[in-house]
N, C-alpha and C positions, 0 to 999 in steps of 0.2 A: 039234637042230642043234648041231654042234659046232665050234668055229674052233680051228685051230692055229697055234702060230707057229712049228714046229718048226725052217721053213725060216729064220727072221731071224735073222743072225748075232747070238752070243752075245758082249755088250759093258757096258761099263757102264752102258750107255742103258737094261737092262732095267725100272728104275723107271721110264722113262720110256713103254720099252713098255704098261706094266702101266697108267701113265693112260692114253695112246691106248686102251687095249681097253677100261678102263671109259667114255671117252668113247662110244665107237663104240658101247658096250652100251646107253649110255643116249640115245643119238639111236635106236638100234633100237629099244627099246624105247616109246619116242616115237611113232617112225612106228608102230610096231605097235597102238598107241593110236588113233592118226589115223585109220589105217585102219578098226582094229575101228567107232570113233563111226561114222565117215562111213560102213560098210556097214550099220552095222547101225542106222542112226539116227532109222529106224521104231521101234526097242524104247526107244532112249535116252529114257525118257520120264520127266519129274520123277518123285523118288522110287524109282525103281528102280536094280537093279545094275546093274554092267556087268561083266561077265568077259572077263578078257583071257586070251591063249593061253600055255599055260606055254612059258617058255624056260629050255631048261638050259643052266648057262654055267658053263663048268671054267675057272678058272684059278689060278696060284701066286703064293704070297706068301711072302716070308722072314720068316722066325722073330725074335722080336725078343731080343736077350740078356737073360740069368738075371738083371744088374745092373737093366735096365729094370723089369723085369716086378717085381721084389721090392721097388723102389720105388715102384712104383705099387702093389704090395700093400699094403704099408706106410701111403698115401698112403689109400690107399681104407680101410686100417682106422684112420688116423688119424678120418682123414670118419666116418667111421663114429662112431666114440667121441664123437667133439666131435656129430655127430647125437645119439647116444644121452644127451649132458651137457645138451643145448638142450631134450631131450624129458623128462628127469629133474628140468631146472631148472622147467621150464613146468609139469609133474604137480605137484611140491610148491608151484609159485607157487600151481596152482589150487587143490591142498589148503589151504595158506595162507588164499587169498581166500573158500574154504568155512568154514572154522575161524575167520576174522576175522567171517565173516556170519553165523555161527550163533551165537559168542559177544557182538556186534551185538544180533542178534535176540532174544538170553537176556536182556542186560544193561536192555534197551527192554521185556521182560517183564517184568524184576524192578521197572523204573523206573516203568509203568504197575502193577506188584501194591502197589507201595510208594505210588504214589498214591494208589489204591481204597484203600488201608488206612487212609492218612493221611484221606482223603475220607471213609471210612466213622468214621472216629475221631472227627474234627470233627464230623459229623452225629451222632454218640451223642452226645458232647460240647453240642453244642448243644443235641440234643433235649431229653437233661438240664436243662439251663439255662433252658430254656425251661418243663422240666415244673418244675423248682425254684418258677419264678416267679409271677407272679400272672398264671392265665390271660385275665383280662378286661384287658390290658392290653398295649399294643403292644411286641411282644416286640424291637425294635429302641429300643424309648426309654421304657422302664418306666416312668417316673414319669406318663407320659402313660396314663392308664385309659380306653380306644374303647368300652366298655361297662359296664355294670353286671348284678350278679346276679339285682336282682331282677326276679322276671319279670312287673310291670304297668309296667314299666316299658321294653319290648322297644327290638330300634333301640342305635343309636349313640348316645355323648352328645353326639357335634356335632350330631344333630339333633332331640333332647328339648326341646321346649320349656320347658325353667325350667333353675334354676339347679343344677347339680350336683356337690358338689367328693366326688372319691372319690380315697382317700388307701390306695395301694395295698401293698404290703409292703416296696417296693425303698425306697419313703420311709422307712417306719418304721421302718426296718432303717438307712438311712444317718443316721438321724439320733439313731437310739438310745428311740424311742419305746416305751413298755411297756405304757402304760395307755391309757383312756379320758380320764381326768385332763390326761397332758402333751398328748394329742389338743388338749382341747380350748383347754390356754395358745396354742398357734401356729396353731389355725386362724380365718383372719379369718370372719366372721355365728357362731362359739360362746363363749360366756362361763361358768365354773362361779360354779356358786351355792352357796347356803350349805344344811348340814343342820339345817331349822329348822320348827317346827310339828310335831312328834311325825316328822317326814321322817328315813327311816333315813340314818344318814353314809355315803355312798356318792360314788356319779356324777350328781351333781345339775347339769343342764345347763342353759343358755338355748341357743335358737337364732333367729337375728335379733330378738334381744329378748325373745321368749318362751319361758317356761318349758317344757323338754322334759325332767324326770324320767323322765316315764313313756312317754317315748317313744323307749324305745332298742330294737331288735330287733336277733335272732340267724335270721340265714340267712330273713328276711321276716317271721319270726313273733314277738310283741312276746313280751321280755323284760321282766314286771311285777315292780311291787316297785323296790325302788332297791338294786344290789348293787353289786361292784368288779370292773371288768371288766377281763381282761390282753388280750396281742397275740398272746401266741406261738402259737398256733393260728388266727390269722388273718387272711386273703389278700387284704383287703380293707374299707376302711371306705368305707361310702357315706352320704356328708350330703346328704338333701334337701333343697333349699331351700326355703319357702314354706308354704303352706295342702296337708297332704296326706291329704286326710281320705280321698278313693278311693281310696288306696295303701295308707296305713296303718288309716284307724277313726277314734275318738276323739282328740280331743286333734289333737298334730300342727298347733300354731298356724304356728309358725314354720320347721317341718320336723319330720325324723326322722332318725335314725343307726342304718345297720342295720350288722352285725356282720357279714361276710363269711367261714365258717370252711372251712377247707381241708380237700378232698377228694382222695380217692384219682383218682390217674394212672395211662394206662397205659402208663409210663415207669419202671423200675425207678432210686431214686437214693437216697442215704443223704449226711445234712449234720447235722455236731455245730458248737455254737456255744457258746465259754467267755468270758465278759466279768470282768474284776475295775476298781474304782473306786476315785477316791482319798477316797470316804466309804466305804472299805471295804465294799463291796458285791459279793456274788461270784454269777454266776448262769452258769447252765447251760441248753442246751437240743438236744433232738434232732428232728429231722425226717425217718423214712425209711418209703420207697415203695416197694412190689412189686410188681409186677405178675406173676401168676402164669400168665398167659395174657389172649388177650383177650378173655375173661367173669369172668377175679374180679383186682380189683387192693385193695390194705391197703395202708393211711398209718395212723402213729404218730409223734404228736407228744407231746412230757414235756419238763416244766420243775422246775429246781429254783433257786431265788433264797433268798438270806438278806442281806438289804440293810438300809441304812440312806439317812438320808434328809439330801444335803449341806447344810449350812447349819441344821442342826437337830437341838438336843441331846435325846438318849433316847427318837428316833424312831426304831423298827425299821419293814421294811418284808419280812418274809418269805413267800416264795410256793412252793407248789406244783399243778403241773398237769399231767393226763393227758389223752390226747384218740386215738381210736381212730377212723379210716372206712373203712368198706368199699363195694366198688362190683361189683354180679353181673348180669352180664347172661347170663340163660337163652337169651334170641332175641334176634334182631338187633331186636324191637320191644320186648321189655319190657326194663325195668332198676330194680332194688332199689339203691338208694345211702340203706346207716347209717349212723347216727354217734353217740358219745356221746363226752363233754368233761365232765370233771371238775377241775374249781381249791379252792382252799384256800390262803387270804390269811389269812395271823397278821402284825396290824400294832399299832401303836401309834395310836391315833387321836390326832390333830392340828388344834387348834382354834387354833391360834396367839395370838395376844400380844391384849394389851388395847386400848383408842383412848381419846385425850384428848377428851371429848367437848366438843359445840361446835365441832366439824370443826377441831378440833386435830388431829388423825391418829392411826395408830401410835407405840406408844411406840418402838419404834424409829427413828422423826423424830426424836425427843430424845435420842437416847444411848445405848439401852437396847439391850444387846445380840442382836441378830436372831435368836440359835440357842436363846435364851432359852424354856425349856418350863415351862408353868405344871401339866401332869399330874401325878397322884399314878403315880410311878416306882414301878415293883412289882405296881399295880394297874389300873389304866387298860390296855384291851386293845379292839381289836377283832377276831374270826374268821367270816371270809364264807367258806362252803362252797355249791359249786353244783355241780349233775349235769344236765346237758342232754344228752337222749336223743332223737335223731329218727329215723323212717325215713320215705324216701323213695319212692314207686314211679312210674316214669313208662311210661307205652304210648303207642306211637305208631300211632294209627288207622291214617295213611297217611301218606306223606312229607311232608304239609303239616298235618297235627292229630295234636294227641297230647293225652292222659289224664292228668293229675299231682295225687296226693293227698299230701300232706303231715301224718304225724301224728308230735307234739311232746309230751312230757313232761317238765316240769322240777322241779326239788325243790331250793331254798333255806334257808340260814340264815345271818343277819344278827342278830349278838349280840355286843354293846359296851356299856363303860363308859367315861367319857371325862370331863372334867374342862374348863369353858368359862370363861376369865377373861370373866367379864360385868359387869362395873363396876371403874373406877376408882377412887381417894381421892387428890385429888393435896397433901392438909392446905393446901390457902392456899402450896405452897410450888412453886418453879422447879424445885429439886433430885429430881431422879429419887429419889436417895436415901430420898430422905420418901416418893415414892409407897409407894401401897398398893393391889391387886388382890382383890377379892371373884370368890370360885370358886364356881362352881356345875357341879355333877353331876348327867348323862344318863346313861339305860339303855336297851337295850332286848334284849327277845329277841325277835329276828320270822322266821315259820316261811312261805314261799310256794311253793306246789304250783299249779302250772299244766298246766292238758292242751290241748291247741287240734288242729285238725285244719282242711288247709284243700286245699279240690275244686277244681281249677282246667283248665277247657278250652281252648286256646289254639292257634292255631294260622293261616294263611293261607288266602286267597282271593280270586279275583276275582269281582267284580258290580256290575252294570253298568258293566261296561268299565274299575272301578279296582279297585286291590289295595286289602285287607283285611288288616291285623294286629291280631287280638284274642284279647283274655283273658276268662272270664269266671269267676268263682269263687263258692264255697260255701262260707262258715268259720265254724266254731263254737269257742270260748274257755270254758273253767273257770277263774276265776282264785281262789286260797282264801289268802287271810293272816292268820296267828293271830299276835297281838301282848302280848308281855307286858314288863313292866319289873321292875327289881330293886328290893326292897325300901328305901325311903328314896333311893333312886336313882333315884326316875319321874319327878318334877316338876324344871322347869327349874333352880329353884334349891333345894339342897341344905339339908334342915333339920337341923340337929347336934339330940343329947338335951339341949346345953343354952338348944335355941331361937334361939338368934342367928339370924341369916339369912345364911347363905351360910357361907363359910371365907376368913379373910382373909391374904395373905402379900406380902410384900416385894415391889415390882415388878421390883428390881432379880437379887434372888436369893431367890426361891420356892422356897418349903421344904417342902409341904403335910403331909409327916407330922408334921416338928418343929411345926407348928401345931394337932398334932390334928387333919388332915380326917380320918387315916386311921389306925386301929393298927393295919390289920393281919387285919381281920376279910373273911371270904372272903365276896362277893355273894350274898343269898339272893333267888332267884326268885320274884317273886311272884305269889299263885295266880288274880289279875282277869286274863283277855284281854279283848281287843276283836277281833269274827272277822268279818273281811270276805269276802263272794262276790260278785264280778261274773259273771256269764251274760251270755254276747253273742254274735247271732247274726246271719251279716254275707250279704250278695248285693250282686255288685258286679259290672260289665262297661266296656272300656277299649276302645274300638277306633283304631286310625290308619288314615288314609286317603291313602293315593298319588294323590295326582290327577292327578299329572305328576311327569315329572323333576325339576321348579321346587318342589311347592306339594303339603304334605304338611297334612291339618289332623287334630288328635285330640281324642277325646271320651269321658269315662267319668261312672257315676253309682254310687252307690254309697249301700245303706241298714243300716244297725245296729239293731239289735233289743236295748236296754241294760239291762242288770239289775241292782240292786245292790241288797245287803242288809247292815249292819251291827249287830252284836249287842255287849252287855255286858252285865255282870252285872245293868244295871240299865233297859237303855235294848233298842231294838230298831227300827231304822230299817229305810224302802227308800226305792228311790226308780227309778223308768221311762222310759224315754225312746227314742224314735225316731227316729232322728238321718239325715237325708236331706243328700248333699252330692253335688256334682259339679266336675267340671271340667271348659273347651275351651281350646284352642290352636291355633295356625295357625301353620305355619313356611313361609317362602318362599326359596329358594334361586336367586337371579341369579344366581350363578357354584357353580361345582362345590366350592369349596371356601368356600362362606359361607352362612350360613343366617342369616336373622333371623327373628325370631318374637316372637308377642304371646301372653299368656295370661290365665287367668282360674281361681280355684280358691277349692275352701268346706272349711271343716272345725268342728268342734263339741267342745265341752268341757263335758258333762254333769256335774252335780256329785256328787265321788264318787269322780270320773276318778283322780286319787291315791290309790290303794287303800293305800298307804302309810301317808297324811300322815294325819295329826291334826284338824283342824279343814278346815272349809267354805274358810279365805281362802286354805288353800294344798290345797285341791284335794279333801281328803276330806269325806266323809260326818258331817255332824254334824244335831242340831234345826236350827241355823239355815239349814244346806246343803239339808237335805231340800228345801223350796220354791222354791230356785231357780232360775231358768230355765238350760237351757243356753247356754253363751256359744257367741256365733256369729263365725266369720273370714270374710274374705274379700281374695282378696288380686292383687294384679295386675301384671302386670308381662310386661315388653318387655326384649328384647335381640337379641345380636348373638354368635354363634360362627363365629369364624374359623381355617382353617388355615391358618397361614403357610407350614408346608410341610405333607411329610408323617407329619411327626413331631412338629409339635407345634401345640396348640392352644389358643386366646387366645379368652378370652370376656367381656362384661361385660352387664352388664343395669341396667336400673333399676324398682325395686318399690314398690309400698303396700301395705300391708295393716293392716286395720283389723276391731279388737275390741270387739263389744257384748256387752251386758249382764255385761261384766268383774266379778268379787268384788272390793269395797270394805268395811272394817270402819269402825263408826261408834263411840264411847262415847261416850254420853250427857254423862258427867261425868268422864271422865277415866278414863285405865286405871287400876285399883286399886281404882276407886269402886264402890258396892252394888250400882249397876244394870248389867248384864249388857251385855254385847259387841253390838252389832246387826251382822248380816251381809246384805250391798247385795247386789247384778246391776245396780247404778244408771250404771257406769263405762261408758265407750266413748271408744277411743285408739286410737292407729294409728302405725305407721313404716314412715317413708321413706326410701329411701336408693338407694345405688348399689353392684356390686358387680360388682371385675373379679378374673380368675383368670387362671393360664397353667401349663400341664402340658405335660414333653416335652422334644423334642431341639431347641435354636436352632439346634446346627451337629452336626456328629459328635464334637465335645469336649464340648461345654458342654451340660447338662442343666437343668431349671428347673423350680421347682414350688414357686406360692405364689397369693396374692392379695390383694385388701384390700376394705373396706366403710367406708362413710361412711353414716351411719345420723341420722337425723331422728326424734325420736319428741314425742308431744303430744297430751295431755290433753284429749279433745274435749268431754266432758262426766262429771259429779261429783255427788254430792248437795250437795257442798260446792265453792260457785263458787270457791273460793281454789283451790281445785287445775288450774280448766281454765286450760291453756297450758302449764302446766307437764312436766318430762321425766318419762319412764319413770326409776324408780330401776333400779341395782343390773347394770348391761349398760357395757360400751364400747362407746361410741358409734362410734368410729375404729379401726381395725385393720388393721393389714400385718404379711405375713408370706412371706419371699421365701429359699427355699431354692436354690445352685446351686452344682453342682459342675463340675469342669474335669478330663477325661482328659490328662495330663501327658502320657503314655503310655501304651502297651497292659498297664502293671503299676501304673502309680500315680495314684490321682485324688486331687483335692484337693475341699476345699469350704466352703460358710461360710452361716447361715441367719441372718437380720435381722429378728426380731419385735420389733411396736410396738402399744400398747394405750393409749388415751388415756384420760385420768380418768374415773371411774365415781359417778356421784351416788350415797348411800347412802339407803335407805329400804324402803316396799312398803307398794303399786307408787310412790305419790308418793315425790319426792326428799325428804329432811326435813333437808338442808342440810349432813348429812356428805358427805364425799369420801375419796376413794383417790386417789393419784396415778396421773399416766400411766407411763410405763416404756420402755423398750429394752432387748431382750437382746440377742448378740450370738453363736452359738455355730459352731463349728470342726471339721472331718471329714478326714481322711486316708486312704486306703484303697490298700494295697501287695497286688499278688497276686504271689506267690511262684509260682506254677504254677495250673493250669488247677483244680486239688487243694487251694488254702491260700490262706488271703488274712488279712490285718493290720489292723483298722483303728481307728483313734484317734479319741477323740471329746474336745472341750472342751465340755460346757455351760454358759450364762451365762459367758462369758469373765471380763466386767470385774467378776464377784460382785455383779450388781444388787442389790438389796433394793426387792422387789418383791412385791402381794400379788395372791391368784388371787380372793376375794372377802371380803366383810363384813354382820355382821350386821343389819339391819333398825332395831335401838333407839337410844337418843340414844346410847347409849355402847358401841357394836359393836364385842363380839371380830372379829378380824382374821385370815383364814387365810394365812400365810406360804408365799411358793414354796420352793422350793431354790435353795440359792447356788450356786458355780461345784464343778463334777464334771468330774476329769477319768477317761475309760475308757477301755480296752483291749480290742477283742475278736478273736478268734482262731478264724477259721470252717475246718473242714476238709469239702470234697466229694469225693465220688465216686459 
């Protein structure tokens, strides 16, 4: 269809035409719609099309001018631009917000790699520290020790029944400990004794009053003989308390002190440690671990010490030690762990000053100056050389029993000459001046070779219905000491060619050559030994029993098979014994964190047991010893271990223990007189006391480690009634000793340790009326870490320079051994 308007006058209404016709197009259009639906409204069905009928529709439009049209060119390329600036600005915004989130993303990468690194640093870091430290000990509060090594002794020590103080590295280290010796000044139940009865000058110990020479052990196995033990190769000191005959054997009245030596890690770490003192003493020491995989790791430990001794004139103290372990595991069941420790102690031996007898005291009470040495300077030496070689091998049947033999070889020498002011002259006069000191000269050369080997099955079970933790073992001892002294140098006191008795020198300033003890002539050996062999062969079984959560009870027995033979040129003894001892316990736990517990324990001291000593009354083998009987312990005792938290642990107990048929000497008519020495087993005494402890963290600053003992001792019976009631000589009876430090911050701790020893009656065993004074020391810690790498730390010992003695001898007028005075040191540890 086509419309024209050819006919409508031509006016300027044409625009106006031009809407009319598109009006009228679009109502046609309209209707053309109408129509189609309404005809065709059978098809209009949802979803379908609809086709409408084409119309073609011609009509004119005027042009619009070049002005408009270039303007809206313009207009539309404006638009356009400012489009293309919106879509230019939005692409780089998103680029932007890509490049923002991906450098985001990086930045949160690097912040989580730089944590894992920091996190994996700290855990090296720590691991280290940890493998540095003493494994048996809680590695958030060291001083606190949750176990011990040896293994009859399994379990925790908050829930072993008796008492146990184990004094683990972080101690000995904060406080500057080296020996066996300064061990045994500050810990409360050990007192040192004196070297006396042919007893080599060594580590002569009591423990809760009784005599423990010969009861010191290395890694469980007894170290015989009496040597000089250092630290630096080890991880841990463990003091039994009480009757430990199941644990240890023979002997063992009062306890035992085992050596805890450090083993290879498998944590690679390296730690040098330089000390210098103002008694001019300079020591050295290294400690480094490899672990070369995990089946072989190597520790090496070396010391080098050139020391003197503060408060004591021409007392050298020089050391050196090596120490090598290894650890190989072929399978995840077997594992070989060696080891061998070698020392070498060049000292001056140290008998210290004389005593006013009549329990007048030290002559330093009067005036006399404390550092005062009565030794011949030049001559007088002692060198203790030791080689301890073990190997280890453990199998583990299955994850609850394992196989463990233990074989030890050791080889000793203890060879000294020494110079003992043993009697006073005080002329009738007040004036130190006037006194006078009679010297007498000791030798000896003692050679001891020990081999021991010991089988032990151990391991977990249940039956009927409770767990089972037991040991049971198989151990065999060689113990061989050949003893010789130097010529003119054997006997207690010193005969000159021109008879006199002794060597006599100025109290005040002793001079022993300008008096002739000495010109000068070098010690000859002489060719009498005396050769002792012990054989002893042990069967022993330990079990504990879980009976609950609450109510733990243990039980061990334990038999020795004892052998002793002692030879001389002129004599030739033995002597046998079968020495049966047990022990039981019961621990009962009401709360999770407290155990109390009762116990009961035997031990025996066959005569002999001092393979060492000289005569029957201090332990060895002599005619009078040979007969008799062994002395029997028994000892009892209750207490209480508590956690206060979980870092530290508080404990006290209270004990008896009680000794028959004790060695008593009798003389018929007086010492000196024709008729001979008679040796008893007629004695029996006992001590009581109380004893508290605490190891560990009070807070996350403060750390603590000490205890004290309150000791009762008495004289049950005697051949000679004057003696029942009377005390045990030669022990303090009182003791504390309270170590604590305080984290200032995460670089600097402080710290300060308080020992106290109360007066010590002098004799043996009876008091015979001398005395020691009591004492206080007072000593001071600093400890700066520079980095995780370096640390500082300062030590004052004895602050206020006490004058204080560590024991005395047995006769009316007892040399005196003097401690050290005040020591300040310096040491300078570097790790990595």
């Amino acid at each position: 269809m086509k419309v024209s308007l050819r006919g409508e006058p031509d006016s300027g209404c044409r625009k106006n035409s031009h809407s009319q016709i598109s009006d009228m197009l679009s109502a046609t259009v309209a209707t053309a719609c109408f129509i189609a639906v309404g005809t065709h409204h059978a098809l209009a069905q949802d979803g379908e099309t609809i086709v409408l009928p084409t119309v073609d529709v011609e009509t004119t439009q005027q042009r619009q001018p070049a002005a408009v049209t270039a303007a809206a060119k313009q207009e539309a390329a404006a638009a356009s631009k400012r489009a293309a600036q919106r879509a230019a600005a939005a692409s780089a915004k998103r680029q932007a917000d890509a490049a923002a989130a991906r450098a985001a993303a990086l930045e949160a990468a690097n912040q989580r790699a730089e944590a894992e690194a920091r996190a994996a640093a700290e855990a090296t870091a720590k691991a280290k520290e940890i493998a540095r430290g003493n494994p048996y000990a809680d590695p958030d509060a060291p001083f606190k020790s949750d176990r011990l090594a040896n293994s009859r002794l399994p379990g925790s020590i908050a829930d072993t029944p008796r008492t146990v103080t184990a004094i683990g590295k972080e101690v000995l280290e904060a406080t500057g400990m080296t020996s066996v010796r300064e061990i045994a000044r500050t810990t409360p139940g050990i007192s040192l004794g004196f070297g006396e009865g042919g007893n080599s000058f060594g580590d002569n110990i009591y423990i809760r009053g009784f005599k423990a020479n010969n009861d010191l052990y290395i890694d469980g196995v007894r170290d015989s003989g009496i040597s000089v033990h250092e630290t630096f190769n080890t991880e841990q000191i463990e003091v039994i308390k009480g009757p430990a005959g199941t644990i240890g054997g023979r002997g063992t009245t009062g306890g035992a002190l085992d050596i805890v030596s450090k083993k290879a890690k498998d944590v690679s770490f390296f730690e040098a440690s330089s000390t210098v003192t103002s008694a001019k003493t300079k020591r050295a020491t290294i400690d480094f671990n490899h672990a070369f995989n995990e089946q072989i790791q190597l520790r090496i430990n070396a010391l080098v010490q050139d020391g003197n001794v503060a408060g004591r004139d021409n007392v050298e103290d020089d050391r050196r030690g090596f120490a090598a372990a290894v650890t190989i595991k072929p399978t995840d069941q077997f594992t070989i762990e060696a080891d061998v420790a070698r020392t070498v102690i060049n000292q001056t031996p140290d008998w210290g000053v004389p005593y006013v007898s009549d329990n007048g005291g030290p002559v330093p009470e009067f005036g006399v100056d404390r550092a005062t040495f009565y030794g011949v300077v030049g001559r007088d030496y002692q060198d203790v050389t030791q080689t301890v070689g073990t190997i280890k091998t453990i199998y583990e049947l299955t994850d609850s029993l394992k196989l463990t033999n233990t074989a030890r070889y050791s080889h000793s020498i203890n060879d000294y000459v020494l110079t003992a002011p043993s009697s006073l002259n005080t002329n009738g006069s007040d004036d130190i001046n006037d006194w006078q000191v009679g010297l007498s000269f000791k030798s000896r050369y003692q050679v001891t070779d020990v081999f021991a080997d010991v089988l032990e099955l151990s391991g977990e079970s249940t039956l009927g219905g409770v767990t089972h933790t037991y040991v049971a073992g198989l151990s065999y001892s060689d113990e061989k000491v050949n003893t010789r002294g130097y010529q003119n140098l054997q006997s207690e006191d010193y005969l000159p060619p021109a008879g006199q008795r002794g060597c006599t020198v100025s109290a005040v300033n002793p001079n022993p050559i300008a008096e002739g003890c000495w010109s000068g002539e070098a010690p000859v050996l002489g060719d009498s030994a005396t050769i002792t062999k012990v054989r002893t062969t042990s069967l022993y079984a330990l079990d504990t029993i879980e009976l609950s959560d609450q109510w733990l009870i243990n039980g061990g027995v334990r038999v020795d098979f004892y052998d002793n033979k002692r030879s001389t040129d002129t004599t030739d003894l033995s002597r046998k014994d079968t020495l049966f001892n047990w022990n039981a316990g019961v621990t009962y736990k009401p709360w999770e964190n407290t155990s109390l517990y009762a116990a009961i324990a035997s031990s025996s001291n066959p005569s002999g047991q001092e393979i060492a000593a000289g005569g029957s009354f201090y332990g060895g083998l002599d005619d009078g010893g040979a007969i008799l009987a062994p002395e029997r312990n028994m000892s009892y005792e209750a207490g209480v271990k508590y956690q206060y938290n979980d870092h530290l642990l508080l404990t006290a107990a209270l004990f008896h223990t009680v000794k028959s048929n004790a060695r008593e000497d009798f003389d018929p008519d007086g010492r000196g007189g024709p008729l001979p020495t008679q040796y008893l087993d007629t004695m029996k005494y006992s001590m009581t006391g109380i004893e508290v402890g605490v190891s560990g963290n009070l807070t996350d600053r403060i750390a603590l480690f000490g205890g004290a003992v309150f000791m009762d001792s008495n004289i049950l019976e005697s051949y000679d009634a004057d003696n029942v009631g009377k005390d045990i000589a030669n022990i303090a009876h009182q003791q504390f000793s309270l170590l604590g430090t305080y984290a200032y911050n995460e670089k600097l701790t402080l710290g300060a340790r308080v020992t106290y020893a109360g007066g010590r009656k002098l004799g043996g065993p009876v008091a015979n009326g001398n005395t020691l004074p009591d004492y206080t020391t007072l000593d001071l810690l600093a400890t700066y870490k520079f980095s995780e790498h370096a640390e500082l730390q300062f030590n004052v010992t004895n602050v206020t320079d006490a004058t204080y003695y560590d024991a005395g001898y047995r006769s009316g007028s007892p040399f005196t051994y003097v401690a050290p005075g005040r020591e300040f040191s310096l040491n300078l540890k570097a790790k990595f």
